[in-house]
C-alpha positions in Angstrom: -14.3 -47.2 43.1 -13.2 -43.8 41.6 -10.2 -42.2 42.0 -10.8 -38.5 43.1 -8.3 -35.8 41.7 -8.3 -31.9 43.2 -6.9 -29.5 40.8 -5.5 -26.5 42.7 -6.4 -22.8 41.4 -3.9 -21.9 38.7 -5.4 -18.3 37.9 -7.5 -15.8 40.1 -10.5 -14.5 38.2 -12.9 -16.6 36.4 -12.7 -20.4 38.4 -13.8 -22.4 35.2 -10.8 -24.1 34.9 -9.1 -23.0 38.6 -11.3 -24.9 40.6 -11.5 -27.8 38.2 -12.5 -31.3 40.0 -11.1 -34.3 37.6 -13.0 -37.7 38.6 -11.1 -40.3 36.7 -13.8 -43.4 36.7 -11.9 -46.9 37.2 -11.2 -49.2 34.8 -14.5 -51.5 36.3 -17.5 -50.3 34.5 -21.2 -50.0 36.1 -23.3 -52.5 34.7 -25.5 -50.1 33.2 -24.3 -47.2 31.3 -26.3 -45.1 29.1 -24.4 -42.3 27.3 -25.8 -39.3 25.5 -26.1 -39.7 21.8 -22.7 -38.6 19.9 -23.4 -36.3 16.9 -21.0 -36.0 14.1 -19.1 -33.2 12.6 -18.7 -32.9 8.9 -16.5 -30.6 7.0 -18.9 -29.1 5.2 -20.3 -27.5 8.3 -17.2 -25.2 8.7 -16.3 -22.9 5.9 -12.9 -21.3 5.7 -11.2 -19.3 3.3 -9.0 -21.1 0.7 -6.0 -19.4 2.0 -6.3 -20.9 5.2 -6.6 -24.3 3.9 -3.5 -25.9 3.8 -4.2 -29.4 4.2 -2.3 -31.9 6.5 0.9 -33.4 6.6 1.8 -36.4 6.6 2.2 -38.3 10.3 5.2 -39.2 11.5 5.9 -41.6 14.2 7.3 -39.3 16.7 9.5 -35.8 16.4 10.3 -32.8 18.0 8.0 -29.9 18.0 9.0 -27.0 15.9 8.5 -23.4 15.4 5.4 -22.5 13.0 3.8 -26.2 13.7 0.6 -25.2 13.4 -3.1 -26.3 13.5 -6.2 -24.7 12.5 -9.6 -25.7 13.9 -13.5 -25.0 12.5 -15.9 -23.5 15.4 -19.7 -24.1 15.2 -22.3 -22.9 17.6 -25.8 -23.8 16.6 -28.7 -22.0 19.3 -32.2 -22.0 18.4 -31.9 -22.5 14.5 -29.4 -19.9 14.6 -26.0 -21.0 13.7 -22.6 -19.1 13.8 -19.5 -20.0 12.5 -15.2 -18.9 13.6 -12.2 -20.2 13.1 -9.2 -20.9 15.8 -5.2 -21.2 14.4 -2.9 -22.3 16.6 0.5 -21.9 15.8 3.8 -22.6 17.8 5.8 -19.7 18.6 8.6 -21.2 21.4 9.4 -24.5 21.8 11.0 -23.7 25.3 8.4 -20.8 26.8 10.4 -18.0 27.7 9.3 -14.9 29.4 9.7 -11.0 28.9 13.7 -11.3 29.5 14.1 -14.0 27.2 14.3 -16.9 30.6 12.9 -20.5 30.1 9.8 -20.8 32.3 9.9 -23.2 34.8 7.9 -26.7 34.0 4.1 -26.2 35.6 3.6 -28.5 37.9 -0.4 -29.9 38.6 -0.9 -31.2 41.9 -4.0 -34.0 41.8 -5.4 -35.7 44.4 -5.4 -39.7 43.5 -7.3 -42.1 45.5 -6.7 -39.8 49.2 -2.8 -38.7 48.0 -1.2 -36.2 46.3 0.9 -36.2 43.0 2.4 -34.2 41.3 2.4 -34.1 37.3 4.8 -31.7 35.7 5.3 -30.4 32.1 7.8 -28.3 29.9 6.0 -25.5 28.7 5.7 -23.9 25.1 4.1 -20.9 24.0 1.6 -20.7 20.6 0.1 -17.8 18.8 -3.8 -18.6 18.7 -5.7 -16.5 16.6 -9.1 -16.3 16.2 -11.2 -15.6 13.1 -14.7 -15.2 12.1 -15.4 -17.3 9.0 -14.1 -15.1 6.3 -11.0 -15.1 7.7 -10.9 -11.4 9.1 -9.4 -11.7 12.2 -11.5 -11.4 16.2 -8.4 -11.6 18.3 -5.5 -12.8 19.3 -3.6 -14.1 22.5 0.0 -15.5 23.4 -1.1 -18.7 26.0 1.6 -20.9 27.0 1.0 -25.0 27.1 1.8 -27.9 28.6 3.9 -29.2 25.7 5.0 -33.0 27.5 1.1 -33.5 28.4 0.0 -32.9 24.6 2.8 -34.9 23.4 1.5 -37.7 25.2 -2.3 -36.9 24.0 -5.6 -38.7 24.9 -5.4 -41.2 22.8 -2.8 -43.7 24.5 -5.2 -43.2 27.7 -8.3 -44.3 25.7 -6.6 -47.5 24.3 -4.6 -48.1 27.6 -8.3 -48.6 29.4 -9.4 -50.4 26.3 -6.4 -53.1 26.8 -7.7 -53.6 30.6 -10.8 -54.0 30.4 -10.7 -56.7 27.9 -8.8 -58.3 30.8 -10.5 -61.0 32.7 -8.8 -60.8 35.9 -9.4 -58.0 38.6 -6.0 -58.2 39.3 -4.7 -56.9 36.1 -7.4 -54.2 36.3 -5.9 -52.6 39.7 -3.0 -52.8 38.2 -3.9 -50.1 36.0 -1.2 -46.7 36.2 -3.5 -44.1 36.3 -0.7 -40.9 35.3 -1.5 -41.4 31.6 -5.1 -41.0 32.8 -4.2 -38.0 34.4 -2.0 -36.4 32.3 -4.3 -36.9 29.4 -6.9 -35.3 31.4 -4.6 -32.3 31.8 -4.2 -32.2 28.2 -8.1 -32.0 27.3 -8.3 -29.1 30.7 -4.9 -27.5 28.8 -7.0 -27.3 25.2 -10.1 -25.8 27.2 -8.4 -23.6 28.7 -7.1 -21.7 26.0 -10.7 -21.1 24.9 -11.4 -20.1 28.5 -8.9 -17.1 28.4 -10.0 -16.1 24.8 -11.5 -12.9 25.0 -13.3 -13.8 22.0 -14.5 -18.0 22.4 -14.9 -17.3 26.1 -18.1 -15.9 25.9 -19.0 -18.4 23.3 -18.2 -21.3 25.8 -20.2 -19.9 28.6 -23.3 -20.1 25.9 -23.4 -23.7 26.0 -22.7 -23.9 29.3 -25.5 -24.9 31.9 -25.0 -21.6 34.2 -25.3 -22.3 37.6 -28.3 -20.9 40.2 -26.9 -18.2 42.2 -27.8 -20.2 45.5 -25.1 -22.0 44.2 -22.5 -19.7 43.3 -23.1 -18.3 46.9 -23.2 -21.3 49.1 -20.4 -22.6 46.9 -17.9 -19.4 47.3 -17.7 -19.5 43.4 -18.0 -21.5 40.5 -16.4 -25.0 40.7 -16.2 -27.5 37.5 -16.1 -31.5 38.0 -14.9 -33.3 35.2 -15.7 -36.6 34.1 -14.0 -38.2 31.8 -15.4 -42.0 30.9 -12.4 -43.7 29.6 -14.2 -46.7 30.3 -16.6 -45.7 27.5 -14.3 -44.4 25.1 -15.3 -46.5 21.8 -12.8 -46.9 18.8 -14.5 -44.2 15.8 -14.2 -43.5 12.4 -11.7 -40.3 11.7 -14.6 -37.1 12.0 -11.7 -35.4 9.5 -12.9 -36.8 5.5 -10.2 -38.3 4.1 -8.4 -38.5 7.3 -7.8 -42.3 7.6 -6.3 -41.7 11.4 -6.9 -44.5 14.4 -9.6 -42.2 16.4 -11.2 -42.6 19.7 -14.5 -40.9 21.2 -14.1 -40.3 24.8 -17.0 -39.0 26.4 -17.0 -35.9 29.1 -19.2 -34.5 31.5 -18.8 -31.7 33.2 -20.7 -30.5 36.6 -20.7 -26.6 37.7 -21.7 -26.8 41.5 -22.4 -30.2 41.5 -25.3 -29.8 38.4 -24.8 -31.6 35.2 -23.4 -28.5 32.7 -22.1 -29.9 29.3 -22.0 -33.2 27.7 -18.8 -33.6 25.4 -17.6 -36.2 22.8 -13.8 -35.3 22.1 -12.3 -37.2 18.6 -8.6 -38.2 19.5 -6.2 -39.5 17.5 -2.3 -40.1 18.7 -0.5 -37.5 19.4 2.4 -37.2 16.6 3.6 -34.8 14.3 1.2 -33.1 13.0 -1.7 -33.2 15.4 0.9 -33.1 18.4 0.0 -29.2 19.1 -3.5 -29.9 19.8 -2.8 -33.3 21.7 -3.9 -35.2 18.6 -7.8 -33.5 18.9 -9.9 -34.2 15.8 -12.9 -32.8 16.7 -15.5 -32.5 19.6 -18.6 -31.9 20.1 -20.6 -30.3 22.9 -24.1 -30.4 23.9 -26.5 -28.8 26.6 -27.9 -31.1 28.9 -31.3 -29.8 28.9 -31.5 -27.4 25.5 -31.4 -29.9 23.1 -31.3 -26.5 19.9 -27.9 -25.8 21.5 -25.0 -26.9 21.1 -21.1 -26.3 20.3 -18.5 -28.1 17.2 -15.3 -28.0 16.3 -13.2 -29.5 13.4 -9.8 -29.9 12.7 -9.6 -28.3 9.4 -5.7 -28.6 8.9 -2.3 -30.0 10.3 0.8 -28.8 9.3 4.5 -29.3 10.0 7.1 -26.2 9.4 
């Protein structure tokens, strides 16, 4: 059985992430799965400038979120033998979001549709500074996106070992048992992530690259775009740290994601908990993102450092 969730629109323009279907697969794994072949991500791949650099904190067990907290990814898109290479910094600006007049914005709230009902997940929302850069450093752009700070506090990684726990469960009773909010909320947090590269003037473009476009039959009979998500957190495997020298607990948790109902990117996302210093990224290593039928394309990032004010 698989519990269904609708995601309402949440901006008009571009329906990437507005009409966003999340299918949250139970706990009871097919017999059968076969899952595309993870590639790994080295640091080597993504130069940056030594300025840039700063290494990574150490992790504490839990902590509030601070101004300046800041993480700075590697980008990678290899097409054809061609490769290209950016850089994403993410930095925290307002703990409490406020808006022009200097208000709190209201928590957002996500309304999913679980198993036939509706719940609501809501979240206190921050604001960050994301910058991106090409690989030299010299600056592409620049936006002011607010985040769901409670969902990326909670991360992916508790979901991923939550499932784990069940399903080394013998009974079917403790597996219906299973609370699927984390599920959901950690969802959110991987659609949050996406999302800022979805408003990006810059990666936005980038992202649509690796993208399987869909037919224009479909765009047409389907009023639009709609994504389906997938993510297989009865799949998700325990994984060395993609980060060298990074000796973090890390899980793979592969993703698929349909546009119109046609398979449209494959994804492998490297979690780690979500504490200081990885909590404004929702403890996100890495990922990786392939094209389901180009095999010469396909889409890296790298979490190149992790700091604390």
């Amino acid at each position: 059985m698989r519990r269904v969730m609708t995601m309402p629109m949440r901006k008009s323009g571009c329906r990437l992430i507005g009409g966003l279907l999340l299918l949250l697969a139970s706990c009871q794994a097919p017999a059968t799965v076969v899952l595309p072949e993870a590639r790994t991500v080295s640091s080597t791949e993504f130069p940056a400038p030594r300025h840039l650099l700063r290494g990574f904190d150490y992790r504490l067990p839990a902590g509030p979120w601070h101004v300046g907290d800041e993480v700075l990814f590697g980008l990678r898109l290899r097409r054809d033998g061609d490769v290209r290479h950016w850089l994403l910094q993410l930095r925290v600006t307002e703990v409490e979001a406020v808006d022009a007049e200097g208000k709190k914005l209201p928590p957002v709230d996500w309304s999913l549709r679980i198993n036939g009902e509706i719940e609501t997940f809501a979240s206190e929302l921050c604001r960050a500074e994301v910058v991106v850069m090409d690989e030299r450093g010299k600056e592409l752009g620049r936006s002011r996106p607010v985040l769901p700070r409670d969902f990326l506090s909670r991360g992916m990684a508790g979901a991923c070992q939550l499932v784990h726990n069940r399903m080394r469960g013998r009974s079917a009773s403790v597996r219906r048992k299973l609370d699927m909010r984390p599920l959901a909320e950690a969802t959110v947090s991987a659609v949050a992530l996406l999302q800022v590269v979805q408003d990006d003037s810059v990666l936005a473009p980038i992202l649509w690259q690796v993208i399987e476009k869909p037919s224009l039959w479909s765009v047409v009979s389907s009023l639009g775009v709609d994504v389906m998500m997938r993510p297989s957190f009865h799949n998700a495997t325990k994984a060395d740290s993609p980060v060298p020298g990074l000796r973090e607990p890390t899980w793979r948790l592969p993703i698929a994601l349909e546009v119109n109902s046609t398979p449209a990117l494959n994804l492998d996302l490297f979690v780690t908990d979500s504490t200081p210093p990885f909590t404004p990224a929702g403890g996100l290593l890495g990922a990786t993102a392939r094209h389901p039928t180009n095999p010469t394309l396909d889409f890296s990032l790298l979490l190149l450092s992790a700091r604390r004010r």
